[in-house]
N, C-alpha and C positions, 0 to 999 in steps of 0.2 A: 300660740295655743293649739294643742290639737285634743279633739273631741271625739270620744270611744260612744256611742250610743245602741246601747242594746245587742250586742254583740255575743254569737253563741259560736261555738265551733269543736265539732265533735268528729272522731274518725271511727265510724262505723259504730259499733254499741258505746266506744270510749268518750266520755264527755271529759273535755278541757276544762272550758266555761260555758256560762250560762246566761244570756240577760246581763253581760258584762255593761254598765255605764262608767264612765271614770272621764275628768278632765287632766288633762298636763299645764297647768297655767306657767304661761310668762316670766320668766324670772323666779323659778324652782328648779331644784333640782333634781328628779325622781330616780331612787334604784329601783329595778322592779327583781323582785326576788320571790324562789321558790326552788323545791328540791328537784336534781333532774328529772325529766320524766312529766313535769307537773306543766309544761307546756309555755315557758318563757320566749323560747326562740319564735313559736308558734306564734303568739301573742304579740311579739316584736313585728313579726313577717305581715301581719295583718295592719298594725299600725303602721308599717312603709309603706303598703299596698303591693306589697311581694305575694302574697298571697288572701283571696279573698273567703269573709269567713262565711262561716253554715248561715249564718242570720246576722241584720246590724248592719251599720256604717262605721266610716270614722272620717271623720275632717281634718283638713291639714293646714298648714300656711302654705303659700306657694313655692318659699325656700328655705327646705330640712336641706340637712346633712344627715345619710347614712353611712354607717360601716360593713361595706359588703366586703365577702371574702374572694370576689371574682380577678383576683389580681390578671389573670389570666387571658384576660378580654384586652389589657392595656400593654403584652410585653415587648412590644416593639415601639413602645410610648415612652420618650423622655422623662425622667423621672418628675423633674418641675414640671411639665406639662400633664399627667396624670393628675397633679395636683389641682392644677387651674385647671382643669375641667369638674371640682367641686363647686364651680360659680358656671352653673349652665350659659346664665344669659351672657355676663362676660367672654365665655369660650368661644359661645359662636357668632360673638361679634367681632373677638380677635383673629380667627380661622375666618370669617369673611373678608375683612380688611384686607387679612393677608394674600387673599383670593384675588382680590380686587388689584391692590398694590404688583400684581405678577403681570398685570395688563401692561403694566410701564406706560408706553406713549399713545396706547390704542385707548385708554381712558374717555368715555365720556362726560355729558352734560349730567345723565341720568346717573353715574358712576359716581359723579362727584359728588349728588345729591346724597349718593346713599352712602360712601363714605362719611360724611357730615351726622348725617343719623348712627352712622358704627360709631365715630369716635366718641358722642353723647354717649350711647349708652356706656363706652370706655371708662366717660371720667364719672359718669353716673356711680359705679360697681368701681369706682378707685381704683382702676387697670394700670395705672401708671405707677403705684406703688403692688400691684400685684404681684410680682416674681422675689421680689425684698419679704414681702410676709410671708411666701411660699414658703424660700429659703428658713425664715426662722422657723416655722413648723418644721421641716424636716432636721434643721438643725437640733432644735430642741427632744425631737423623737429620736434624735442617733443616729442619721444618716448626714453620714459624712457629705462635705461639698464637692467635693472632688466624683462623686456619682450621680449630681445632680443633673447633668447634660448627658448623662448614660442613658440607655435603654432599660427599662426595670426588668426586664430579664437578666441582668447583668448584677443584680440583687438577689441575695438567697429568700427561701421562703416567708422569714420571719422578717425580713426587712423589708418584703415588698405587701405585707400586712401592713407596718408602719408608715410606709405611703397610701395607702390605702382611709388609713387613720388621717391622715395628711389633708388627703383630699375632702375627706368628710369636716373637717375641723374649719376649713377653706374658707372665705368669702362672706364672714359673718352670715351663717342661718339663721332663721326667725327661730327653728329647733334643731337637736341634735338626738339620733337614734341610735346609739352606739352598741351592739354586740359583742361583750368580754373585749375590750378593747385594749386591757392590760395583758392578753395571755403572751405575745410574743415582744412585751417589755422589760425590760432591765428596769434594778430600784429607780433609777439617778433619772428614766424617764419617765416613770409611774410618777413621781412626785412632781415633775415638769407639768406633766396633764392635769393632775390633780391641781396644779397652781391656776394654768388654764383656762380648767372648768370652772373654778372658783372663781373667776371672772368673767362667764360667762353669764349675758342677760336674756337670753332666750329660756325656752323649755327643750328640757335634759330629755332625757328618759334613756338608762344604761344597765346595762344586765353584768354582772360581773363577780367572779367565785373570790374575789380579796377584800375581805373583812376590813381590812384599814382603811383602803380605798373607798371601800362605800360610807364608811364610818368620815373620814374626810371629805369627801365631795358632794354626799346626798343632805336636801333639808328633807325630804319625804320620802318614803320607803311604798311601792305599789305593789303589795303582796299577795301574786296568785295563791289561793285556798280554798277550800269549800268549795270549788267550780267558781271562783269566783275575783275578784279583783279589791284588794281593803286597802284602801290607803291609809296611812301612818304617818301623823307629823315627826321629825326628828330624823335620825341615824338609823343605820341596819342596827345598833346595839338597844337605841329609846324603843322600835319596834320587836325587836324578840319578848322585850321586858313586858311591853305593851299587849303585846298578844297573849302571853302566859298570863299575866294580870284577867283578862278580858274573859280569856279561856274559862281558869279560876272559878274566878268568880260566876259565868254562866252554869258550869258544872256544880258550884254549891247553892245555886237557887233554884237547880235541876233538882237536886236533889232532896231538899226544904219543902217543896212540890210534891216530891215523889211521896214524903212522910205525909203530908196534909192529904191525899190520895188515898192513901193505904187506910188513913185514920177516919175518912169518908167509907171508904169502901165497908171496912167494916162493922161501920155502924146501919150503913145502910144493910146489909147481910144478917146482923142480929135481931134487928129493929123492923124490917118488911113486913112481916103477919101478923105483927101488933098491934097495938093500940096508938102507936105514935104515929100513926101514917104521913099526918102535916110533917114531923118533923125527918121523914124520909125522904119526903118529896121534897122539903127544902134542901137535905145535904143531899139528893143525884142532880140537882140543880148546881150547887157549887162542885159538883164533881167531876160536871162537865166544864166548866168554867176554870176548873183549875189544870182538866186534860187538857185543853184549847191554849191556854196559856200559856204550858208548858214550851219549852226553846227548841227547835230541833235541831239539836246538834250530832251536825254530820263532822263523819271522821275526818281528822284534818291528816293531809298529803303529808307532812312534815314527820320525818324519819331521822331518827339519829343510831346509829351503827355503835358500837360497845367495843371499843380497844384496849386492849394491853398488850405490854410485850414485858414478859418476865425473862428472867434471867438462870436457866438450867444448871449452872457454878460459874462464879466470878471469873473472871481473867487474874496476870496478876498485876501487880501496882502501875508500870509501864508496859503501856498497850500499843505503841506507836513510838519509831523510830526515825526520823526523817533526816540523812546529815549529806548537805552538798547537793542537794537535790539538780542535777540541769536537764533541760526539756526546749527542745526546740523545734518547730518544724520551716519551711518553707520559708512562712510569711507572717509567722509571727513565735514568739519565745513565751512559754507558759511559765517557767521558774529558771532562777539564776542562783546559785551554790544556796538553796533552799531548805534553810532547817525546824525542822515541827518533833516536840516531844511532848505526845501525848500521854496523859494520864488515866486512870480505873477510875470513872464519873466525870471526866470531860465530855460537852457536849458544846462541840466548834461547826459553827455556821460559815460558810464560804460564801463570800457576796463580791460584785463585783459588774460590771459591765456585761452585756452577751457579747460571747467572742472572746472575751480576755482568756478561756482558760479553764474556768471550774469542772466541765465534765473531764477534760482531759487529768485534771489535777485525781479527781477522783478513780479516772481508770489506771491511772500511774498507780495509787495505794491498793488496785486491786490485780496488780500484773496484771491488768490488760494491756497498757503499753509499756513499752522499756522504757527508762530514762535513756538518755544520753549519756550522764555521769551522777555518780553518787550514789545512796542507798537507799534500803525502804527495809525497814526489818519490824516484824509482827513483833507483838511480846510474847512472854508465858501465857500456855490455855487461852490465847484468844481464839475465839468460835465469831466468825464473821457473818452478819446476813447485810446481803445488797442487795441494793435494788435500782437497776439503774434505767435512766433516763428515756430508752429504749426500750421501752417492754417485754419485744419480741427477741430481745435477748436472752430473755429467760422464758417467757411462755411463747413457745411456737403453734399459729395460729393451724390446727388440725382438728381431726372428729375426736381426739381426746379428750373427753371431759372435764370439767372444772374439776367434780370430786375424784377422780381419777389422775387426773395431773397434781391434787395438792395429796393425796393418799400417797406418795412415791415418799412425800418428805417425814411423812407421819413414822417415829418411834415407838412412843406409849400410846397413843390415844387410839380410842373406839371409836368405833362407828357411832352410836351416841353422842361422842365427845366432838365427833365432828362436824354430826349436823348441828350441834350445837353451835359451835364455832361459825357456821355458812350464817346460822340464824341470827347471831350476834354485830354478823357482817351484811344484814339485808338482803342476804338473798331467800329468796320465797322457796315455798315447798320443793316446787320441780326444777324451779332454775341452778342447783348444784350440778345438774345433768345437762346442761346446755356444753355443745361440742366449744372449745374454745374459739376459735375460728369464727364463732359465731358474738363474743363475748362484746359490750358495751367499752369503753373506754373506763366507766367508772366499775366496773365490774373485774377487769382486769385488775386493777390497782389493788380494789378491795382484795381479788384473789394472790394479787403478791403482798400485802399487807400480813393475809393470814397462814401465810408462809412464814412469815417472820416471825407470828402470834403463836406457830406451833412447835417450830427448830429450838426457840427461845436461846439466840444467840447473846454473846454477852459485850458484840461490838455492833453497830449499826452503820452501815455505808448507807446514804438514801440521796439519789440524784434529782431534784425538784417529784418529791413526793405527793405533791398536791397536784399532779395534772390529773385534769379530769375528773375530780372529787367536788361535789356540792357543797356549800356552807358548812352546812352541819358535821358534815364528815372531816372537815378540815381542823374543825374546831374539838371534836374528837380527837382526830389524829396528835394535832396540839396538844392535848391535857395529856394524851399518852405518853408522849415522848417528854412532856414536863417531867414525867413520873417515874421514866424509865431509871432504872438505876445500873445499868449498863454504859458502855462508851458512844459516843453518838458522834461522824460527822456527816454534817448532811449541806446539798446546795438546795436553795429556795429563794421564792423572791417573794415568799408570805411575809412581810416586815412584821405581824400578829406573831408567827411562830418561831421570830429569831429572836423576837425581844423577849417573850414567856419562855425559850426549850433556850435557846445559847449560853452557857455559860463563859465561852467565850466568841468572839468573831475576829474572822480573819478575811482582810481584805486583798484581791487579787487586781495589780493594775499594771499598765505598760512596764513599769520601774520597779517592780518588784511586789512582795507581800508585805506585808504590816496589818501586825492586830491592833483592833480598835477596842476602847472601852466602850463599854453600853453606852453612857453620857452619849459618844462623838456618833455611836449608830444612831440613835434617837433622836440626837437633834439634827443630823442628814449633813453632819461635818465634812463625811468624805466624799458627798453627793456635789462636787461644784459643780457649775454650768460646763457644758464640752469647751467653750468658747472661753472664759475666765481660764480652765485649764490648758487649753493651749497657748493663749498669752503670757502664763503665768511658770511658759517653759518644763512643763510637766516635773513639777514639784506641786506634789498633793500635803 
C-alpha cells in the first residue's frame, strides 16, 4: 500500500496540486493519467521519493519497484546482474558472499558466521531460483539470451530501457511504480507485460500514453485534474465516460442554480421598497444559500486538439508499386523479393518486432535508402506527406519559428487560416512564436501534424506518429486518420489505432512479410512467445 497524504507541489506561481490525499491499495491496479504538462511525472517522482513535494508525505512498503531512466549508472554492469539488483537486499547479500568467498582459506570463525546469515537471507529472497526468473523477464521483454552476460552498454538505448523495466519487475515488490513503460516496446512485449501485470498482487501505479494498455491492465484510473488527484474505479475508457458524466451533470445543476439566482435576484430588486419586506428578507436569505451552494468549478486541464487531413485532388487508383523488393544490410535482411500493390483508400499498418525492419521499410518507399534489388514506383498524382520517426529530419532544431517554419509550406491559406490552424492544434496565443529549437516533443509532432493538415496530401507516410502525444491527442489523431480518405501507411505500436485506422495489416518478421487479417491482429495470433518461436523453428 502506499499512502499520498496532503500533498501540494507547485513551481513558482504554477500549481500542480493541492491538498493531494489518495491511497494505492494492495492488489489494484492504478493508471494515473492526465494531459502533458498537468504534472504526472512530477507526481510519480514524489511517490518514489525522487523528489520531495512543497507540502505532505507519502508512505511506502519497504520493497517497490521503480522504472528509472538512468541506464547509464549500470553500463559496465552485466545485463542479468542490473537486473538482480531490483531485490536490494538479495544484491547485497550476493555481492557479500561473493566478497567473503574471495577469502578462500583465510576464512574465519566470524566469516563463517556471517556467511550463514548471507545464505538465510539468500533462500529468504528465493536467490537460488533468482537468475532463472531474471532471465524470463528479460526473455519475455526481447532481450535475447545470448546478451544476457554482456555488459548493458553493449545494448542500444531502447533495450537498455527494457532492463531497466527488468529490474523494476524483479524480486516480487510489495508495489510497482512504472513510468511509460511501454514507450521502447514492441506489440509481442507490450502484451507480455500487460499478462504480467495482470498477475501482479501488489499495488501498481503506471503512467502510460497507450489507450489499450491502460484499458487492459488498470482496475482504477488516478486522474490528475483540478489541481488535484480523482480516483476512478474501472478502465482509462469507464473513466473518460465517468468524468464527462460527472462534469455533465455538475455543469447542469450549476446552471439550475444559476436560473433560481437570477429569479431571486430579481424579485428581491423589484420587491425592496415595498410593502413585502418579510418576503425580501426571506428570498436574500435563500439567495445566499443558493450562492454558497453553488459548485466551483474549476477549468479542467484536459485539452483535446481538432484534426483533419483532407485531401487537395485524389491520386489515381494505383498508389503504390512494390515488385521484388531486396534490402539488406550487415546484420540483418529487412525484405526478400518483396511485393506490395497498393490502392486509392488503403490504409496498411506495419507491425512487427523492434529491429525487424519497419522504419527502414518505410525509408525504402520514401528513397531514403536504395534497395539492393527490385522497384518502388509512385502512381499517378501521388502527393506524399511524411513524417518520419526522426523529427529532426524535417524540422531542424534553430531560432526559426514554429509559424515561420510551417508558413514555408503554406499555398492558400492566411494568416487567419493559420492561426487558426496553431489553435486547433493547442498551441496558445504566443507559443506559434517559440524558436524551434526550443519546441516540446509534443509540440513538434503537433507542428508536423499541421504540416500535413495544410499540404493536404493525398498519400500519408507516418513512422510511429504517436511519439510524444498525450491521450487525447492520440485519440484525435486516430478518428483523423479513420476519416482520412486518402492512402495511409503508417508504423505504430498503438494496437487502439491499427485496429480503428488499418484497413489492412502487414506483418514484418525474420522470414519474410505476410498480411494478417484483423481477426489474427486482435487476437495476438502473430504475437507468439520468442521462445515457442524459436522452438518452433521460426515458422509463424
Amino acid at each position: 500500500m502506499i499512502t499520498v497524504h496532503e500533498v501540494s507541489m507547485n513551481f513558482g506561481p504554477q500549481v500542480l496540486f493541492e491538498n493531494v490525499s489518495v491511497v494505492f491499495n494492495e492488489g489494484e491496479r492504478y493508471g494515473l493519467t492526465g494531459p502533458n504538462g498537468s504534472g504526472k511525472s512530477t507526481f510519480m517522482k514524489i511517490v518514489t521519493g525522487d523528489l520531495e513535494p512543497t507540502s505532505g508525505r507519502v508512505r511506502r512498503p519497504k520493497k517497490f519497484g521503480v522504472l528509472r531512466q538512468d541506464h547509464y549508472a549500470y553500463e559496465d554492469v552485466r545485463v542479468i546482474d542490473v537486473v538482480l539488483m531490483g531485490n536490494a537486499p538479495l544484491w547485497e547479500a550476493m555481492t557479500a558472499k561473493e566478497a567473503l568467498l574471495a577469502k578462500g582459506d583465510d576464512l574465519d570463525d566470524d566469516d563463517g558466521m556471517r556467511l550463514g546469515e548471507l545464505e538465510m537471507t539468500i533462500a529468504e529472497e528465493d536467490g537460488y531460483m533468482a537468475e532463472p526468473e531474471a532471465e524470463e523477464l528479460l526473455e519475455g521483454l526481447g532481450i535475447e539470451a545470448k546478451f544476457h552476460n554482456q555488459p548493458l552498454s553493449s545494448l542500444t538505448g531502447g533495450d537498455k530501457v527494457r532492463v531497466l523495466l527488468a529490474q523494476a519487475l524483479f524480486g516480487k515488490p510489495e508495489a510497482l511504480l512504472l513510468d511509460e513503460p511501454t514507450n521502447t516496446l514492441d506489440i509481442a512485449s507490450i502484451r507480455w507485460l500487460e499478462g504480467f501485470l495482470a498477475d501482479y498482487t501488489g499495488a501498481l501505479v503506471v503512467i502510460s500514453h497507450d489507450r489499450h494498455f491502460l484499458n487492459e491492465v488498470c482496475t482504477r484510473i488516478a486522474d490528475i485534474d483540478y489541481e488535484t488527484v480523482i480516483v476512478y474505479p474501472g478502465n482509462y475508457d469507464d473513466m473518460v465516460e465517468m468524468k464527462a458524466q460527472a462534469r455533465s451533470s455538475l455543469e447542469m445543476d450549476n446552471e439550475a442554480k444559476q436560473r433560481r439566482i437570477s429569479q431571486l435576484k430579481d424579485f428581491v430588486q423589484r420587491f425592496r421598497a415595498g410593502s413585502r419586506a418579510s418576503q425580501v428578507k426571506s428570498r436574500e436569505k435563500a439567495l445566499e444559500r443558493e450562492r454558497k451552494a453553488m459548485a466551483d468549478l474549476k477549468r479542467s486541464n484536459i485539452k483535446r486538439p481538432f484534426m483533419r487531413f483532407d485531401v487537395a485532388r485524389p491520386s489515381g487508383k494505383q498508389v503504390l508499386n512494390v515488385d521484388a523488393l531486396d534490402k539488406q544490410f550487415e546484420h540483418a535482411r529487412i525484405c526478400e523479393h518483396f511485393h506490395l500493390n497498393v490502392f486509392r483508400g488503403d490504409r496498411i499498418a506495419f507491425v512487427g518486432r523492434n529491429g525487424i525492419g519497419k522504419t527502414s521499410m518505410m525509408r525504402l518507399f520514401m528513397n531514403e535508402l536504395r534497395p539492393d534489388d527490385g522497384e518502388i514506383n509512385w502512381g499517378y498524382e501521388t502527393q506524399i506527406g511524411y513524417m518520419p520517426q526522426d523529427h529532426s529530419e524535417v524540422i531542424e532544431k534553430s531560432d526559426v519559428t514554429a509559424h515561420e517554419w510551417l508558413w514555408q509550406w503554406n499555398v492558400e491559406a492566411n494568416e487567419e487560416h493559420l492561426r487558426g490552424l496553431f489553435g486547433r492544434l493547442l498551441f496558445t496565443k504566443d507559443e506559434p512564436f517559440k524558436p524551434t529549437k526550443v519546441l516540446s516533443g509534443g509540440e513538434t509532432v503537433r507542428l508536423l501534424l499541421a504540416r500535413l493538415m495544410i499540404t493536404q496530401p493525398n498519400v500519408l507516410v507516418l513512422d510511429e506518429p504517436t511519439n510524444h502525444l498525450d491521450l487525447e491527442a492520440i485519440r484525435s489523431l486516430t478518428e483523423a486518420l479513420a476519416l482520412y480518405e486518402g492512402t495511409l501507411l503508417f508504423v505504430t505500436h498503438d494496437r487502439q489505432m491499427i485496429s480503428r485506422v488499418a484497413t489492412r495489416i502487414l506483418e514484418m518478421t525474420e522470414t519474410g512479410v505476410r498480411e494478417l487479417s484483423p481477426e489474427q491482429f486482435t487476437e495476438g495470433q502473430f504475437l507468439m512467445n520468442r521462445r515457442q518461436y524459436r522452438k518452433g523453428g521460426g515458422d509463424w
